[in-house]
C-alpha positions in Angstrom: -27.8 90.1 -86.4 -27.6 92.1 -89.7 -25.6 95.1 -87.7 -23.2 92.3 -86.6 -23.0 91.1 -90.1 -22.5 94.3 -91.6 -20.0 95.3 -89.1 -17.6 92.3 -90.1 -17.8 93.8 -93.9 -20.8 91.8 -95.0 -22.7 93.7 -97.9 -26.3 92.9 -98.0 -27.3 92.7 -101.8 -31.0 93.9 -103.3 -32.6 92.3 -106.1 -35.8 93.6 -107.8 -38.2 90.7 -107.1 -41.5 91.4 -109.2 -43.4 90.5 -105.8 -46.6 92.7 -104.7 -47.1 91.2 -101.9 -43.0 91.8 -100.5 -41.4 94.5 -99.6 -37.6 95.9 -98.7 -36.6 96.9 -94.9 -32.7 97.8 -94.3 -32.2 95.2 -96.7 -34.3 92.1 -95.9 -37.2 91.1 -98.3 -40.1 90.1 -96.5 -42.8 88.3 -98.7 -44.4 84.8 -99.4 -44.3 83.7 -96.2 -40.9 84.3 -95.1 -37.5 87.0 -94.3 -34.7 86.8 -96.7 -31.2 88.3 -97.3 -28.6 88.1 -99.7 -24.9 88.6 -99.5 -22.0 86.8 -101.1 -19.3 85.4 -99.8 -15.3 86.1 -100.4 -15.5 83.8 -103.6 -18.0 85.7 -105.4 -21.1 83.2 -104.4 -24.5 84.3 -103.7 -25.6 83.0 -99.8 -29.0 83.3 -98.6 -30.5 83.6 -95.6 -34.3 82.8 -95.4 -36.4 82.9 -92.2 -40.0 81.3 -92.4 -42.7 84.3 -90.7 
């Protein structure tokens, strides 16, 4: 899905999260308990997709 995503113009964002127990792949933060990714929409705002592991 991220491919897809990026392939329409979506840019993934990255944040520094002080989280030892997370870590970055291609742009999706894994950690706590779940998958997130970031990206904002064509009005600036911050959109979040979060997927429970």
């Amino acid at each position: 899905m991220k491919r897809a995503l990026e392939a329409r113009g979506v840019v993934f964002e990255h944040y520094d999260l002080d989280d030892d127990d997370g870590a970055w792949d291609d742009g999706v933060f894994t950690g706590g308990g779940a998958k997130a990714a970031w990206f904002k929409d064509s009005e600036g705002n911050i959109l979040a997709l979060i997927e429970p592991v």
